[in-house]
N, C-alpha and C positions, 0 to 999 in steps of 0.2 A: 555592330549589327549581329545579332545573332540566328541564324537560319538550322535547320534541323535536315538531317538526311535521310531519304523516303526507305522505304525496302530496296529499292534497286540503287539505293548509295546516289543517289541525283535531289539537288538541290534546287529551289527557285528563288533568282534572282528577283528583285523588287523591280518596278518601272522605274521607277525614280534613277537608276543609275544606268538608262540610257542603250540597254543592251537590249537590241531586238532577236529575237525568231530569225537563227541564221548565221549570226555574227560569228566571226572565227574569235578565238579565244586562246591563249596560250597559257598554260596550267605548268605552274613552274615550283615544285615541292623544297623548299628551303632546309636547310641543315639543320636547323635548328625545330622542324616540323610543319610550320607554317606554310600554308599555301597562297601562292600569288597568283592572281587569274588578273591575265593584262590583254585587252582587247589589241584584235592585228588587225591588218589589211592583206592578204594574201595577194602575190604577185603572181601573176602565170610565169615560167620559167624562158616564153619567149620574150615576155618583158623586162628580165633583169638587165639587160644592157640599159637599158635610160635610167637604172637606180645604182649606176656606178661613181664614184665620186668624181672621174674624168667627164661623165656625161652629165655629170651636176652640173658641172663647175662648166662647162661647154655650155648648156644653156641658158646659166645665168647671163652668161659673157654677151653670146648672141641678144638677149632680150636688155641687156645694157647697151649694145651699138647705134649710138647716135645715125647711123650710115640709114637713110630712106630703104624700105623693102624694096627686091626688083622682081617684078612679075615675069614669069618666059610662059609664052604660050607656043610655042613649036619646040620639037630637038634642036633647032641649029640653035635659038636662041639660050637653050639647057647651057650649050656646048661651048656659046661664046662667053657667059655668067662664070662657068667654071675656069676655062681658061683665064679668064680676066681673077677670079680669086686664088687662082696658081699662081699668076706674076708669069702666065704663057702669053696676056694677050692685050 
């Protein structure tokens, strides 16, 4: 596909290839000259803990546990669920 660059060096992508008004985008210039634009998902930085490979692999584990959810609707019943998954209770 060949695209042309305006006076202000800015390009327009086609619709066809899915990229809306907004989308992050990562511009990554290759050695050899070539440019790779690879759409991202940007994280907030309070969110990287859940994209760590321990917190992957923690939640796959959880959502494989055959074990029935258990609901606690008070503190004490918080306190007795966790005791009980310590091996205190």
């Amino acid at each position: 596909m060949l695209v042309q660059a305006d006076a202000r060096r800015r390009i327009t992508l086609p619709p066809s290839l899915g990229i809306q008004p907004g989308d992050a985008i990562d511009l990554e210039v290759m050695e050899d000259g070539r440019i790779m634009l690879i759409p991202v998902e940007a994280i907030p930085k309070h969110q990287m803990w859940a994209w760590t490979t321990e917190s992957k692999e923690a939640i796959a584990a959880s959502l494989a546990d055959p074990r029935p959810s258990v609901e606690a609707a008070t503190p004490e019943q918080v306190e007795s669920i966790a005791k009980r998954w310590a091996g205190e209770g």
